[in-house]
C-alpha positions in Angstrom: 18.1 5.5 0.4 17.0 6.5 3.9 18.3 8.3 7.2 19.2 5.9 9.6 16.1 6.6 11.3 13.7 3.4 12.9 11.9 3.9 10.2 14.4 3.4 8.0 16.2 0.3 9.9 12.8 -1.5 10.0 12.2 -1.2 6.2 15.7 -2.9 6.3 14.7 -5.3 8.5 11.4 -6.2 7.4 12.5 -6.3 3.6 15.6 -8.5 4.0 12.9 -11.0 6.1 9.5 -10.5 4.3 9.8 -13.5 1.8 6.5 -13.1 -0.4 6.0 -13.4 -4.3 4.3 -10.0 -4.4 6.7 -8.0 -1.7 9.9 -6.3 -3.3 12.8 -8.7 -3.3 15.9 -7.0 -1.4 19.2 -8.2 -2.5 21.0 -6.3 0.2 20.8 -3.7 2.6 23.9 -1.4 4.4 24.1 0.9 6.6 26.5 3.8 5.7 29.4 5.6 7.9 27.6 8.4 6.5 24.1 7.2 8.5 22.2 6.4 5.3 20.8 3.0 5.0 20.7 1.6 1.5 18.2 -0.9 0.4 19.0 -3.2 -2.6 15.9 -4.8 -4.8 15.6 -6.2 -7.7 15.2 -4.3 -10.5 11.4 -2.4 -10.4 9.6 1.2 -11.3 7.1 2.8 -9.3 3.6 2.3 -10.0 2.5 5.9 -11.2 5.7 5.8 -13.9 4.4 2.3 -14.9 0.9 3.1 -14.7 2.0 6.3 -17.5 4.3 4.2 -19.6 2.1 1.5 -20.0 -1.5 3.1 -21.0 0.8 5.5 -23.4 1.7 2.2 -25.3 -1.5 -0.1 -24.7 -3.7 0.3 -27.7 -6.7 -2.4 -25.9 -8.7 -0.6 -23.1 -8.6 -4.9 -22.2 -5.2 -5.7 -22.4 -4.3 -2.6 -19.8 -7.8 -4.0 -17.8 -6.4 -7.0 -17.5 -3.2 -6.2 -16.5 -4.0 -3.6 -14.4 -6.1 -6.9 -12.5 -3.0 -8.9 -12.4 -1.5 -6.4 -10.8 -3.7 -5.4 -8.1 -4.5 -8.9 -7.3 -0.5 -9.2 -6.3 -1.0 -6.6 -3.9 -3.9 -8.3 -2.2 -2.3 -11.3 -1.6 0.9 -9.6 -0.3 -1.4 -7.3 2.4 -3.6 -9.9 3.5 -0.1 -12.3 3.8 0.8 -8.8 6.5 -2.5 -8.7 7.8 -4.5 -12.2 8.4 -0.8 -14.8 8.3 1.6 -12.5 10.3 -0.2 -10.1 11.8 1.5 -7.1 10.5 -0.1 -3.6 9.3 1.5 -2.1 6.5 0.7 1.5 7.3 1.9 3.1 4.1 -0.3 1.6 1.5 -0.3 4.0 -1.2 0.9 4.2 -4.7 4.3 5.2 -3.6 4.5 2.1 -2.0 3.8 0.0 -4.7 6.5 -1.0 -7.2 6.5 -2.6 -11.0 9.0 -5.7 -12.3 10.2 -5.5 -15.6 7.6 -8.1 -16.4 4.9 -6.2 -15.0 4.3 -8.0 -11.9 3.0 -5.5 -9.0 5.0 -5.7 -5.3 4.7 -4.4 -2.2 7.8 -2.4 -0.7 8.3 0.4 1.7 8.0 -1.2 5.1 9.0 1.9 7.1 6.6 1.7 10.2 5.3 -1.5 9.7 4.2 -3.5 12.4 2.0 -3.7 15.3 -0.5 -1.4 16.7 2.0 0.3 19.7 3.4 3.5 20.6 6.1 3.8 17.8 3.7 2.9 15.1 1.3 5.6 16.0 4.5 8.1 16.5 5.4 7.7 12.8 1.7 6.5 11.0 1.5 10.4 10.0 4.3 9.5 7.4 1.6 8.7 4.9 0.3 10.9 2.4 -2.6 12.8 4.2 -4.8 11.5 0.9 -4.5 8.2 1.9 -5.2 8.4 5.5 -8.2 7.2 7.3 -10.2 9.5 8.8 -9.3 8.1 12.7 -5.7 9.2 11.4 -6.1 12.1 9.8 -8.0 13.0 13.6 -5.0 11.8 14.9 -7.3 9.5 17.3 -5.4 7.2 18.8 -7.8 5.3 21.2 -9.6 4.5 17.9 -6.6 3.1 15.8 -5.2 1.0 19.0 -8.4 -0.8 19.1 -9.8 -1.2 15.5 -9.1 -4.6 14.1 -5.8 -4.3 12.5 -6.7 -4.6 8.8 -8.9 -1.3 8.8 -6.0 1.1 8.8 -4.6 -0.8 5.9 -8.0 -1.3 4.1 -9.0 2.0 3.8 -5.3 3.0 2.2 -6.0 0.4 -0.1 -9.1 1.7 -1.3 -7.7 5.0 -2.1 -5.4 3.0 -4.5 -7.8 1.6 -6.4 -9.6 5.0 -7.2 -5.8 6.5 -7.7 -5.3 3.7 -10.1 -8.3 3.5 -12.1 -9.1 7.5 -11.7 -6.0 9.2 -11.0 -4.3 10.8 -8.3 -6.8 11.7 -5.3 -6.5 15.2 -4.2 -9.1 15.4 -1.5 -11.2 13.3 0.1 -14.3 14.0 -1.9 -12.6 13.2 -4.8 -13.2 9.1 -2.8 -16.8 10.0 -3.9 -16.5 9.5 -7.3 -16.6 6.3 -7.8 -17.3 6.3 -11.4 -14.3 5.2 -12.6 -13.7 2.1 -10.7 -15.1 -1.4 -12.4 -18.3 -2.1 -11.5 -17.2 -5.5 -10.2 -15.4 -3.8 -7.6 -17.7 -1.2 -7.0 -19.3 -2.9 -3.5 -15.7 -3.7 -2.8 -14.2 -0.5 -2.9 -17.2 0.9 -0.7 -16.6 -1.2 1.6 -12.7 -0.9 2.2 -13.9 3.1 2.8 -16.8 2.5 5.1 -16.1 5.4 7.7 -16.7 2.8 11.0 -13.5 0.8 10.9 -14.9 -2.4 12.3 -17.5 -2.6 9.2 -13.9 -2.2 6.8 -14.3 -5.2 4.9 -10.6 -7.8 5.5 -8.4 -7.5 2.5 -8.4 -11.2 2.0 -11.9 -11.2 0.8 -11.0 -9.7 -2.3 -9.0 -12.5 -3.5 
């Protein structure tokens, strides 16, 4: 449920259009008398609710590893689809923007400023949780973010859900510094999507 902001009218938009395994499936969307807009999905949990539910019942560290794998590997399929086939930054990547299926599988929702580069993107790219913000937008710099290549913004936000998901919630930005908790295979990986000059941010699709 959202005001009938642009924001809200291009999640609508972009979730009745984006047709992706890993994106959120909308069933329908409306726009109220009220001004609310109502977006319809399948049925799915946020990621934090199934992140608690699921180690709290998990009795192998492996079978939670693995899944926990599955599931990040859906959302690195569905950004670099945004990024590298369509052009597309998310701009909200964080775990509120992550969702869980009933069958575990991981998608990608809340398309609320997604887009190009432009003027209303850059008016409304503040929306995301300061934690999970670049550094060129926590400065608020905008020459910076209208010429970095277009998967930066979205690669760095994407690092700080890896250490969210494998260390829990990040608070400040030393808390990036700890990298302890993230597999060692992704180690290089995850110092890479935080590299502090944008252009060095490795592309999502190299994960795969």
């Amino acid at each position: 449920i959202g005001n009938s902001s642009s924001s809200a009218e291009n999640a609508l938009k972009l979730a009745k259009t984006m047709k992706h395994p890993n994106v959120v499936r909308c069933l329908d969307g409306i726009a109220t008398p009220s001004g609310e807009i109502l977006i319809i999905t399948e049925p799915v949990i946020p990621l934090l609710d199934w992140l608690t539910e699921t180690k709290s019942v998990e009795t192998s560290k492996e079978t939670f590893a693995n899944a926990v794998t599955l599931g990040l590997s859906g959302i690195v399929r569905a950004l670099s689809f945004l990024n590298n086939d369509v052009s597309i930054c998310h701009g909200l990547i964080s775990h509120d923007s992550v969702f869980v299926t009933p069958g575990g599988d991981w998608k990608l929702s809340r398309f609320d400023i997604a887009g190009k580069i432009d003027n209303e993107f850059l008016d409304r790219h503040q929306l995301l949780n300061k934690c999970y913000q670049s550094p060129e937008r926590v400065n608020q710099d905008r020459s910076t973010l209208r010429n970095m290549p277009l998967h930066a913004i979205d690669a760095w936000s994407f690092g700080v859900l890896l250490r969210t998901v494998y260390g829990g919630e990040v608070r400040r930005t030393e808390d990036l510094q700890n990298c302890g908790c993230i597999p060692k295979g992704l180690t290089q990986a995850y110092q890479k999507l935080l590299k502090s000059a944008p252009e060095k941010r490795i592309n999502i699709k190299k994960l795969i």
